[in-house]
C-alpha positions as a Markdown table, in Angstrom:
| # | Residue | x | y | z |
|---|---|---|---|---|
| 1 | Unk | 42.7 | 91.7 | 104.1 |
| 2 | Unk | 41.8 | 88.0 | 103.0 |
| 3 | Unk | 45.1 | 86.0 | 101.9 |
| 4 | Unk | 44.5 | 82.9 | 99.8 |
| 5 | Unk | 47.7 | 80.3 | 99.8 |
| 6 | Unk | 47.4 | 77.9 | 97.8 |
| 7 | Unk | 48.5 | 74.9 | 100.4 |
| 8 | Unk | 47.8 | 71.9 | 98.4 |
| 9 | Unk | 51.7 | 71.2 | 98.4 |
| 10 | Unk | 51.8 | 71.1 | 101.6 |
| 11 | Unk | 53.7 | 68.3 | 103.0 |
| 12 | Unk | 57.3 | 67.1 | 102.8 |
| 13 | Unk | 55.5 | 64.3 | 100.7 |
| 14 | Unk | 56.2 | 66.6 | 97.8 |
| 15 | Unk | 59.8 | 67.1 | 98.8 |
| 16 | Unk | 61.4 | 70.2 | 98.1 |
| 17 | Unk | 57.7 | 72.3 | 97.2 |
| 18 | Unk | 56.5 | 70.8 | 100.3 |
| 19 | Unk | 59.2 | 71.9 | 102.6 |
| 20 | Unk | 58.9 | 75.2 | 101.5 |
| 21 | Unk | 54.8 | 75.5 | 101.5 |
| 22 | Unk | 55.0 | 74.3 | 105.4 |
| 23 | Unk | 58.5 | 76.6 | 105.9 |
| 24 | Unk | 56.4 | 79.8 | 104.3 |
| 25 | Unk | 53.1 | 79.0 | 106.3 |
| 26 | Unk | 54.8 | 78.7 | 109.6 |
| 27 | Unk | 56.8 | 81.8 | 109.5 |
| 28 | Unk | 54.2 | 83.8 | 107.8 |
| 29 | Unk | 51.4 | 82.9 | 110.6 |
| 30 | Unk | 54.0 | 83.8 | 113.8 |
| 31 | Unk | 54.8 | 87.4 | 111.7 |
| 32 | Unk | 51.5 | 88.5 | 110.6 |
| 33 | Unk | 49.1 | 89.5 | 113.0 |
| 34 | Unk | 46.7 | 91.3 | 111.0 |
| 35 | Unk | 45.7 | 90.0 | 107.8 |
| 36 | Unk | 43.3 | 86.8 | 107.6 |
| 37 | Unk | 44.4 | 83.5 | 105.5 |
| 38 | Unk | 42.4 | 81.7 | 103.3 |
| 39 | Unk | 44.3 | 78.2 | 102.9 |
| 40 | Unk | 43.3 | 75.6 | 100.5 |
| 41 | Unk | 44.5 | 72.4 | 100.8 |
| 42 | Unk | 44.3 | 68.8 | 100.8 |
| 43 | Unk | 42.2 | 67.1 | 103.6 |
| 44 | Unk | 45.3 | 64.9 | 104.5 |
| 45 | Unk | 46.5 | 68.2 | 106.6 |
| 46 | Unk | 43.9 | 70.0 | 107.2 |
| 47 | Unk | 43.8 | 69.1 | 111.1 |
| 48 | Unk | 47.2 | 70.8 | 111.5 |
| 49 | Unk | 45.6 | 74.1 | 111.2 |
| 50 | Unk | 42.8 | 73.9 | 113.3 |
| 51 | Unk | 41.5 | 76.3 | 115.5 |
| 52 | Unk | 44.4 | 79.0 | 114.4 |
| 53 | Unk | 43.4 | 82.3 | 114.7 |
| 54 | Unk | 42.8 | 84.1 | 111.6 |
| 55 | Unk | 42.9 | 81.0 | 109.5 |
| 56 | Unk | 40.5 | 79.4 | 107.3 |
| 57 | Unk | 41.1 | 76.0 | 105.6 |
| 58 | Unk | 39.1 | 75.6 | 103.0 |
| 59 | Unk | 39.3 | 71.6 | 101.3 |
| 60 | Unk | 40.8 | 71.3 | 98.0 |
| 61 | Unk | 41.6 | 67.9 | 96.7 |
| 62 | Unk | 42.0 | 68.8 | 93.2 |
| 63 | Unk | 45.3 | 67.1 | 91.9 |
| 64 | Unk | 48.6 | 69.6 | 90.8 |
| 65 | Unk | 48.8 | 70.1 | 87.5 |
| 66 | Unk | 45.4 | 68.4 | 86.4 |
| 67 | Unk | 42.9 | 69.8 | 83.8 |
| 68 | Unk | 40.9 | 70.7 | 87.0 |
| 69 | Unk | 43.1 | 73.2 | 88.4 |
| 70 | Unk | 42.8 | 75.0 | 85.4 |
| 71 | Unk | 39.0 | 74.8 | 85.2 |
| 72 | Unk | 37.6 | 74.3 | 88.9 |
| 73 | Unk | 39.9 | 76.2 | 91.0 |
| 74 | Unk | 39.4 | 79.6 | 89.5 |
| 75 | Unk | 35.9 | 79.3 | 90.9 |
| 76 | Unk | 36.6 | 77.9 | 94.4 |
| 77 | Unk | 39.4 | 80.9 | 94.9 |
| 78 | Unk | 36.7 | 83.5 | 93.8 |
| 79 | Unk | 34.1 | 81.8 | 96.1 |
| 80 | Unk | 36.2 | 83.0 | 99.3 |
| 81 | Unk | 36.6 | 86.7 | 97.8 |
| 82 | Unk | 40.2 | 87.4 | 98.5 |
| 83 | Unk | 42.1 | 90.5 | 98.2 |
| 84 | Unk | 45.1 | 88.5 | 97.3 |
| 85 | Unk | 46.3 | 84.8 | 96.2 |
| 86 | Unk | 49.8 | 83.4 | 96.1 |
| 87 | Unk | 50.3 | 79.9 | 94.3 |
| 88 | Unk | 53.7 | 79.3 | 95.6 |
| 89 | Unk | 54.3 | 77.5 | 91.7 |
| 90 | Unk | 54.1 | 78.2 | 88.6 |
| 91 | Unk | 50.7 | 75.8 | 87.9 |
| 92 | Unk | 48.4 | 78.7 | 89.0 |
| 93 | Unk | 44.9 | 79.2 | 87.0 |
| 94 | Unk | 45.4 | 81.3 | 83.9 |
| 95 | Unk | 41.1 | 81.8 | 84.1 |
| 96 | Unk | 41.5 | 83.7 | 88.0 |
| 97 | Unk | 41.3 | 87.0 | 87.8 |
| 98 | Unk | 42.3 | 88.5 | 91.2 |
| 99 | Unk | 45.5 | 89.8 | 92.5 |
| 100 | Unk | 48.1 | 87.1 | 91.8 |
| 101 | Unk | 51.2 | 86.4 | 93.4 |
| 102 | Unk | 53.6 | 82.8 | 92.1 |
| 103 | Unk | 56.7 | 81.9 | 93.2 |
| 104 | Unk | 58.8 | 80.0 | 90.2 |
| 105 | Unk | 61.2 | 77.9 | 91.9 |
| 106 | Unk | 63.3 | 77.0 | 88.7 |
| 107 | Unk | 63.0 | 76.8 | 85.0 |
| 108 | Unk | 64.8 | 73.3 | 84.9 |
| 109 | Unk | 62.1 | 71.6 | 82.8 |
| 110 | Unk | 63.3 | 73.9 | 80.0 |
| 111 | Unk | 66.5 | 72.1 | 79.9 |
| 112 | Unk | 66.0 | 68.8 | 81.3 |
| 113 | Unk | 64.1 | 67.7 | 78.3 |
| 114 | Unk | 63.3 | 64.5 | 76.1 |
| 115 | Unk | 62.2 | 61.0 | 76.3 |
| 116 | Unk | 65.3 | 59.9 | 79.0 |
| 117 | Unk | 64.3 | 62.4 | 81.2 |
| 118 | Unk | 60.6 | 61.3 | 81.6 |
| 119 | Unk | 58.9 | 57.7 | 82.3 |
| 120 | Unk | 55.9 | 58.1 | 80.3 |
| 121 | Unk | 54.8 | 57.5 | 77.0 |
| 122 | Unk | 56.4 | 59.3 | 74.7 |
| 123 | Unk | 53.1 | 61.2 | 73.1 |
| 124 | Unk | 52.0 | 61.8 | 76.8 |
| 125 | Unk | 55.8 | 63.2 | 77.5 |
| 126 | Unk | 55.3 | 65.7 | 74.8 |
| 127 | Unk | 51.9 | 67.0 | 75.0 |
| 128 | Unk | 52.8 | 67.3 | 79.4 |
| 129 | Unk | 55.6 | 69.6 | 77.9 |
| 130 | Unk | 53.8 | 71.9 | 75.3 |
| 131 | Unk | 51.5 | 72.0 | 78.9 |
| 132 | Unk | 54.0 | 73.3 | 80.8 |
| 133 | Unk | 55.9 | 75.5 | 78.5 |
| 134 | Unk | 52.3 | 77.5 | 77.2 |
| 135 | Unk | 51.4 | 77.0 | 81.2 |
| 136 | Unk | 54.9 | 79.0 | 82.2 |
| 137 | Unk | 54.9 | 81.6 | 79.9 |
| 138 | Unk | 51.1 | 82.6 | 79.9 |
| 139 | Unk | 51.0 | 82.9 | 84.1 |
| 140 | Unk | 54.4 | 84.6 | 84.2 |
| 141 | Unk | 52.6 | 87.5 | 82.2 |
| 142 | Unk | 49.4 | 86.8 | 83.7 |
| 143 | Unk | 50.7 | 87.5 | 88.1 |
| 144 | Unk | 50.9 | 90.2 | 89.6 |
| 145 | Unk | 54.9 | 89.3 | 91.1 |
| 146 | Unk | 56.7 | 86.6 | 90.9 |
| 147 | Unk | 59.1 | 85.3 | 93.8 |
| 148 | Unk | 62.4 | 83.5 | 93.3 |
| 149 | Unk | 64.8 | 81.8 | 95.2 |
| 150 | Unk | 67.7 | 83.3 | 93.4 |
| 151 | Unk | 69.3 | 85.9 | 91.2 |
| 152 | Unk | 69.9 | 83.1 | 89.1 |
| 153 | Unk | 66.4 | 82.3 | 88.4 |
| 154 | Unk | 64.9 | 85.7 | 88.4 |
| 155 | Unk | 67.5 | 86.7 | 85.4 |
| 156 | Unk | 66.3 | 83.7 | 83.6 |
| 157 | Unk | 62.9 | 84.0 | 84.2 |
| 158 | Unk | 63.3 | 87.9 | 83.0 |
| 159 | Unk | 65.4 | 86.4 | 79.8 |
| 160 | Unk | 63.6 | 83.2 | 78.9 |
| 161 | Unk | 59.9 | 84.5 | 79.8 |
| 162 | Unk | 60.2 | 88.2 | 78.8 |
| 163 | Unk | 59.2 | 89.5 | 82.2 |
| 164 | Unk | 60.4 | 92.9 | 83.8 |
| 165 | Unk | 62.5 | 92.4 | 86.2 |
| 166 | Unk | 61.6 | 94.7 | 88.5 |
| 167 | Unk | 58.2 | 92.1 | 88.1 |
| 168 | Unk | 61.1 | 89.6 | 90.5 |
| 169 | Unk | 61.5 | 89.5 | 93.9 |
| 170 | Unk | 64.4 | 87.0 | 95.2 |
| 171 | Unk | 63.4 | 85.5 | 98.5 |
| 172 | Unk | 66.5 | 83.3 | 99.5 |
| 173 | Unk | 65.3 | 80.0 | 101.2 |
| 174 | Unk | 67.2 | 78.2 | 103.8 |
| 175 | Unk | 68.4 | 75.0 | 105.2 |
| 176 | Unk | 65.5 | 72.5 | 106.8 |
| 177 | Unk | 66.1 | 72.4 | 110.1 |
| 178 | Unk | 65.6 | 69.0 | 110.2 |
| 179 | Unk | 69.4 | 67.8 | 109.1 |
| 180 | Unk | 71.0 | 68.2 | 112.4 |
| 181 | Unk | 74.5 | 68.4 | 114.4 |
| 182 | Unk | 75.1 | 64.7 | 116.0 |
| 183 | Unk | 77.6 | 63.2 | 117.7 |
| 184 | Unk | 77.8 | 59.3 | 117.5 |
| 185 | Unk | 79.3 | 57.0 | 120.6 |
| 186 | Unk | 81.5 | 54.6 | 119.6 |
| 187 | Unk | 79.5 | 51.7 | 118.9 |
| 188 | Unk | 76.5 | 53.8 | 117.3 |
| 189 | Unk | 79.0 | 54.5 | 114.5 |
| 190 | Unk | 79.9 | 51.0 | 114.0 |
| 191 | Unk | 75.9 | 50.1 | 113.8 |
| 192 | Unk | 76.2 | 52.7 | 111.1 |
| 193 | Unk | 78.9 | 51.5 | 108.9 |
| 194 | Unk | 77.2 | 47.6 | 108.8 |
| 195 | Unk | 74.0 | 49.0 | 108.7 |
| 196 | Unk | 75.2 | 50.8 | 105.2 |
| 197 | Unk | 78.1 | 48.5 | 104.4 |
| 198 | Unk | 79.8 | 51.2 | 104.6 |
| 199 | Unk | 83.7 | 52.3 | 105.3 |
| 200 | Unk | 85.2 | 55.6 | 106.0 |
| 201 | Unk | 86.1 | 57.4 | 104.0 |
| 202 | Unk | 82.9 | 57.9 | 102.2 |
| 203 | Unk | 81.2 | 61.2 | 100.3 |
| 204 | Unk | 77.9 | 61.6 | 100.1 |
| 205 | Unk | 74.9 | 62.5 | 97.9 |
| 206 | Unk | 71.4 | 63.3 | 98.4 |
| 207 | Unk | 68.6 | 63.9 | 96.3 |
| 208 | Unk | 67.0 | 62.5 | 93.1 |
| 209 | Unk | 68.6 | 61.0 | 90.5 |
| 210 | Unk | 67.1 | 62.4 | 87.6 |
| 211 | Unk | 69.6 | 63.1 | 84.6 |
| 212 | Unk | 69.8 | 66.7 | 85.2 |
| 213 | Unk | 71.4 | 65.8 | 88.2 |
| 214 | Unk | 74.3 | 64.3 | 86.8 |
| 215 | Unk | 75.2 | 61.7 | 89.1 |
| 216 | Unk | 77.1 | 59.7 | 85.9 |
| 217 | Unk | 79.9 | 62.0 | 86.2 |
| 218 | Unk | 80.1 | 61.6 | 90.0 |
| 219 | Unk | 79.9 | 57.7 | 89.5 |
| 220 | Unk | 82.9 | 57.8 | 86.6 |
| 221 | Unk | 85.2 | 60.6 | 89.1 |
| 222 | Unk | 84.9 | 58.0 | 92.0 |
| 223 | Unk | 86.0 | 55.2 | 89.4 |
| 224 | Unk | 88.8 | 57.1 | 88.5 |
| 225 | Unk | 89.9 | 58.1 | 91.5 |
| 226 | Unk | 89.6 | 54.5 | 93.3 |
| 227 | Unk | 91.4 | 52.5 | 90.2 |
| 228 | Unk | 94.3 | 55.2 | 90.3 |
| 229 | Unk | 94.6 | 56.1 | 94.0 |
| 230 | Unk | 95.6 | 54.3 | 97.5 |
| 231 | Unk | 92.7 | 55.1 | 99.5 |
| 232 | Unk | 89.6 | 54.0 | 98.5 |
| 233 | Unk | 86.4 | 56.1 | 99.1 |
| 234 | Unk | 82.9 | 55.0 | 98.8 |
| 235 | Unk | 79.9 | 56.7 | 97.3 |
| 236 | Unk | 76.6 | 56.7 | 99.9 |
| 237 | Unk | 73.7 | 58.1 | 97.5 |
| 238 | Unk | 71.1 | 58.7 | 99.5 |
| 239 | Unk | 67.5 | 58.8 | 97.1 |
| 240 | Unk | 64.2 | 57.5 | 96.7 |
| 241 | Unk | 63.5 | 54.7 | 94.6 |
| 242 | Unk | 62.3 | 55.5 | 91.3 |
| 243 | Unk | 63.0 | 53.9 | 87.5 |
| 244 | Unk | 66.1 | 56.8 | 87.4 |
| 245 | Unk | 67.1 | 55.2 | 90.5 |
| 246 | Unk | 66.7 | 51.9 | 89.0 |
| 247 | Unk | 69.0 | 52.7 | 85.8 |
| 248 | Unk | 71.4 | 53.8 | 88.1 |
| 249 | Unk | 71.6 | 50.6 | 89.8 |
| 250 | Unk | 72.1 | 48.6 | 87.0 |
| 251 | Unk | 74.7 | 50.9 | 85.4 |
| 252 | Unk | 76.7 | 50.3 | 88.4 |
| 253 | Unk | 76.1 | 46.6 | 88.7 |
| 254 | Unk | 77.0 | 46.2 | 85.2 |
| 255 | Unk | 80.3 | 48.1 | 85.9 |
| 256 | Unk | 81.3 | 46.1 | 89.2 |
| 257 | Unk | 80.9 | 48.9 | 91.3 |
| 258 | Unk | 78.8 | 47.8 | 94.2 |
| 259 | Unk | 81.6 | 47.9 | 96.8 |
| 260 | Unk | 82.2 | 51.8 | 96.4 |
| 261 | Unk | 78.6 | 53.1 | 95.6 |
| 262 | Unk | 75.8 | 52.2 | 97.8 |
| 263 | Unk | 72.6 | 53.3 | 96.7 |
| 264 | Unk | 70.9 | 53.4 | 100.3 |
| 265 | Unk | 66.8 | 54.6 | 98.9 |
| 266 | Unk | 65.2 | 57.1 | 100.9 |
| 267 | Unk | 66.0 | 57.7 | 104.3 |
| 268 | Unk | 64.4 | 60.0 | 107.2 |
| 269 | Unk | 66.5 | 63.3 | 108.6 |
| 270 | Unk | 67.4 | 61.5 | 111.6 |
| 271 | Unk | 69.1 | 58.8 | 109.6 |
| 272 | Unk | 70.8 | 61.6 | 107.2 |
| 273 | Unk | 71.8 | 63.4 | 110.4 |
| 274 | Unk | 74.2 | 60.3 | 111.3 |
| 275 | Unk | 75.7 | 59.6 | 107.8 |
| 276 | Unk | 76.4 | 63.2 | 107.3 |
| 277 | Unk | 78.5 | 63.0 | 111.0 |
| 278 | Unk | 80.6 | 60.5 | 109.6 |
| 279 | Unk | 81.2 | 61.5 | 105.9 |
| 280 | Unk | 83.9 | 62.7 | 104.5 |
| 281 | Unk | 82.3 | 65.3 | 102.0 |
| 282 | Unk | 78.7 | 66.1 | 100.3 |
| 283 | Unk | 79.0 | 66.3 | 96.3 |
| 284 | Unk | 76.7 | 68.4 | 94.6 |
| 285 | Unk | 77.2 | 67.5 | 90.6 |
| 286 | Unk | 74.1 | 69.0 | 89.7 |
| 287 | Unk | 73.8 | 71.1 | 86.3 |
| 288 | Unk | 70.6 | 72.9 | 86.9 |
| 289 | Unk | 69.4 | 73.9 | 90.4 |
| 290 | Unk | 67.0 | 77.1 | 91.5 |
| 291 | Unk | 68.7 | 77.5 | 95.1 |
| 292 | Unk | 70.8 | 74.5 | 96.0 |
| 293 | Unk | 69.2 | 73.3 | 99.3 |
| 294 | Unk | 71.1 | 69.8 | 99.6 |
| 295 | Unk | 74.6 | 71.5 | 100.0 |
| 296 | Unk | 73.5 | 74.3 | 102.5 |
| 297 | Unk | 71.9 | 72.1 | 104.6 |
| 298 | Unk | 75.2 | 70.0 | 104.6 |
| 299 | Unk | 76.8 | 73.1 | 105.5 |
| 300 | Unk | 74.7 | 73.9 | 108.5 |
| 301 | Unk | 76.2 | 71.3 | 110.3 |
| 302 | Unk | 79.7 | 71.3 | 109.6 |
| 303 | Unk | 79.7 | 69.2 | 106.4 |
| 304 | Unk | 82.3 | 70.5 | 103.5 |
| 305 | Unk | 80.7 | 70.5 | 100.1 |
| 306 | Unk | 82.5 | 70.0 | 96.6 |
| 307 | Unk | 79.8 | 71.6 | 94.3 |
| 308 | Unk | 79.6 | 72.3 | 90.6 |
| 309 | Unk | 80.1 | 75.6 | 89.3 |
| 310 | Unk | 76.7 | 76.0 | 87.4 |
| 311 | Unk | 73.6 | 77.8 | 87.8 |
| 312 | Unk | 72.6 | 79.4 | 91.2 |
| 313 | Unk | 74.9 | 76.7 | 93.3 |
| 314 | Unk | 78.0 | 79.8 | 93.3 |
| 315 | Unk | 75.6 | 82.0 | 94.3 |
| 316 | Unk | 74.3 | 80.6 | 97.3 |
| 317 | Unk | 77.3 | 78.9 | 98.3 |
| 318 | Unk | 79.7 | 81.9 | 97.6 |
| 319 | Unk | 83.3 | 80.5 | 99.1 |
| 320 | Unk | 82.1 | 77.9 | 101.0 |
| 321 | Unk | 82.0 | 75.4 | 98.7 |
| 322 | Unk | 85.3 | 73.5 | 96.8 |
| 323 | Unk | 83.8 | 73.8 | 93.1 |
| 324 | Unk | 84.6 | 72.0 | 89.9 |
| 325 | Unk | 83.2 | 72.0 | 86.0 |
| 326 | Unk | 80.2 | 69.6 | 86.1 |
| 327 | Unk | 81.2 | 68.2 | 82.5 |
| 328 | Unk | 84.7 | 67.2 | 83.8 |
| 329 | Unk | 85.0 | 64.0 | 85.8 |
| 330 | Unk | 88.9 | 64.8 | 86.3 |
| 331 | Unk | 88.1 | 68.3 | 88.0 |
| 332 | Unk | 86.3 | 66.4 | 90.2 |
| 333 | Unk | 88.7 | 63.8 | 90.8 |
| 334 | Unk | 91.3 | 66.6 | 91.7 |
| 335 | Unk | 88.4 | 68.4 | 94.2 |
| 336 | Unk | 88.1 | 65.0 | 95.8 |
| 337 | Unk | 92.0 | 64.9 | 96.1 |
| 338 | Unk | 92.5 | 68.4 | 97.7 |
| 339 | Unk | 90.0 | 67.5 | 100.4 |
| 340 | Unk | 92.2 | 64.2 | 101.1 |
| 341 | Unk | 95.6 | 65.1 | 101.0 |
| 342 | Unk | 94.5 | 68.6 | 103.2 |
| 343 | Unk | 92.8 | 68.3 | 106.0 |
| 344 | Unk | 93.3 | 71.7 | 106.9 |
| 345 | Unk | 91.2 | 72.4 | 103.9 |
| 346 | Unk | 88.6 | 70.6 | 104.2 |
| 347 | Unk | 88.7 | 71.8 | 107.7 |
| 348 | Unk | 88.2 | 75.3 | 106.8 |
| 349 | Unk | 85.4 | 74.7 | 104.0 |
| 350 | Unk | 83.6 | 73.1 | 106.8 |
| 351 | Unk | 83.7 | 76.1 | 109.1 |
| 352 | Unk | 82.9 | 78.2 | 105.9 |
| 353 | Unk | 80.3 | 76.4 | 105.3 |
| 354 | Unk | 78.6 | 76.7 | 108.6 |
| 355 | Unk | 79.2 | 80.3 | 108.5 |
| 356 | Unk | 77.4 | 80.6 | 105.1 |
| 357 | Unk | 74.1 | 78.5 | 106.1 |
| 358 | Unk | 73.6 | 81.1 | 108.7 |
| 359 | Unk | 72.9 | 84.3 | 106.2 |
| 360 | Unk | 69.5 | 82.0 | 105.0 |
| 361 | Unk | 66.8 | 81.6 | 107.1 |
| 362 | Unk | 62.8 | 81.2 | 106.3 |
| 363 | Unk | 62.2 | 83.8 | 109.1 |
| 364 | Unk | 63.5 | 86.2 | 106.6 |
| 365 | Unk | 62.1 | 84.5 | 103.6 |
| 366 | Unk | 58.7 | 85.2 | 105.0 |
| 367 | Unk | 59.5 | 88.9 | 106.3 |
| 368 | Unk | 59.8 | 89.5 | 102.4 |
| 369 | Unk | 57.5 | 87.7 | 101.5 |
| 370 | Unk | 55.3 | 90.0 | 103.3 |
| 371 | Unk | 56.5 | 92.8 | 102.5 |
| 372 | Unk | 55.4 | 91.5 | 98.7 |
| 373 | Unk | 52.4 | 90.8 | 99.3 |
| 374 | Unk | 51.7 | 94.5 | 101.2 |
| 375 | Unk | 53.4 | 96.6 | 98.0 |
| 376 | Unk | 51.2 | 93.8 | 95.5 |
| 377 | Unk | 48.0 | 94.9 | 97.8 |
| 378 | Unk | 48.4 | 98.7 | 97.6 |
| 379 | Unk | 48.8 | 98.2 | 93.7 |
């Protein structure tokens, strides 16, 4: 059988997406030994595939969620004849009309809405959502399946986009890989602490700073904590620069709070490996998440997590996570004060934790995936 994947994600340029394109390709080539894939994607990794049995690579620089892939890449897939196509997103072409397979990651755009959430013009802002919503709903109906990283999302996909759910498949992603176990000499932990401005102890966050995030309330807990408590903690937020991130930054200069949080921009895995050695806990404060991937990489190695209690983040963190309402800055505070005054707690949430990353991998992801795409095949 021919297997389109829609590839064009590909990358960890496009952050989470991307990590789970390349994840998904490299487990599904090692399993499947039989079936032939079609991949189309950009030209900027096309050479990473070359010479693979089985595996074509067929260039397709036409940009997510332009007019084009609506239009122009209906034609291209039917051009290879495939038996089967999976756009692991929801911006798949309403016009193909072959077997179809998406994966919806979340339904956070839903939510996260108005002109603070967005850096375009407003009239652009709201004709890009109308897009999406009509986008959403139409190829929900339209696919064959649907994947999802959680129960979460497939029961509000089923509710919010009127699709059966026996339509839903939940394939449970996992940590990276790429966060890993260190251990730091001496004088490679002092490097780290000027290299940050950084003092132990210190929590730490990763991931964007967009306002569904809700980083605010972890910014105000921290204040409260520090004005009212003996030790001190700092705040490392570890994201890439972007005009969110640059609101941030002037919301905690105007508040005098440079000396606890330290916005330290994007940094590579190795880097992340170090800080998350040496921190005291990772804070997930989030509202809205699909699967939660920040806090289970933290988990898989040896990191404790305080977490918010919303969404999916219960789900895939069951008890391995210390967890607070994300609209209360004091629950936090009081999360933040269990971990210090018990050690022994945070101690056993680490080794929780640890335990808990190991029921995800993207081996399994993959064996499920397949097993999809066989059942979507014989339909």
């Amino acid at each position: 059988m021919r297997i389109g994947i829609d590839a064009r994600l590909y990358g960890l340029e496009h952050a989470g997406l991307g990590r789970y394109v390349m994840r998904l390709l490299d487990e599904i080539l090692k399993q499947d030994k039989k079936n032939e894939y079609i991949l189309f994607m950009k030209s900027s990794h096309a050479d990473e595939f070359k010479n693979k049995k089985r595996v074509k690579v067929v260039i397709t620089n036409i940009p997510i969620y332009s007019v084009a892939e609506q239009i122009v890449l209906p034609f291209i897939f039917v051009k290879e004849k495939l038996d089967l196509l999976h756009v692991p997103h929801f911006n798949a072409p309403i016009a193909y009309g072959g077997k179809l397979i998406i994966t919806i990651h979340d339904l956070i755009k839903h939510d996260s809405k108005g002109p603070e959430t967005t850096t375009r013009n407003q009239w652009l802002y709201y004709l890009k959502r109308f897009g999406y919503l009509a986008l959403t709903n139409l190829i929900a109906h339209h696919a064959n399946h649907i994947l999802v990283p959680s129960n979460y999302v497939k029961e509000d996909v089923a509710k919010r986009l009127h699709v059966p759910p026996k339509k839903i498949t939940v394939t449970y992603e996992a940590s990276s890989g790429s966060i890993k176990e260190v251990v730091l000499t001496d004088k490679e932990k002092v490097d780290i602490f000027n290299k940050y401005h950084l003092t132990q102890p210190f929590i730490v966050y990763t991931g964007s700073v967009y306002p569904h995030k809700n980083i605010d309330i972890l910014v105000n807990a921290l204040e409260k904590h520090n004005k009212n408590k003996e030790v001190d903690l700092q705040l490392a937020l570890i994201c890439s620069r972007s005009v969110f991130w640059e609101r941030l930054n002037r919301k905690i200069i105007e508040k005098g709070l440079q000396n606890w949080i330290k916005l330290l921009g994007f940094l590579e895995d190795r880097e992340v490996s170090k800080l998350y050695s040496l921190a005291f806990a990772l804070v997930h404060p989030s509202k809205m998440e699909g699967f939660g991937l920040t806090g289970l990489e933290a988990m898989s190695v040896g990191l404790p997590v305080i977490s918010s209690n919303t969404s999916c983040l219960p789900e895939i963190y069951g008890d391995a996570a210390l967890y607070f309402n994300p609209n209360d800055a004091d629950d936090l505070v009081s999360c933040l004060e269990s971990f210090l005054k018990d050690p022994e707690l945070r101690s056993r949430m680490a080794t929780r934790g640890y335990l808990q990353s190991r029921n995800f991998s993207w081996k399994k992801l993959a064996k499920e995936t397949l097993i999809v795409y066989k059942q979507t095949l014989l339909v």
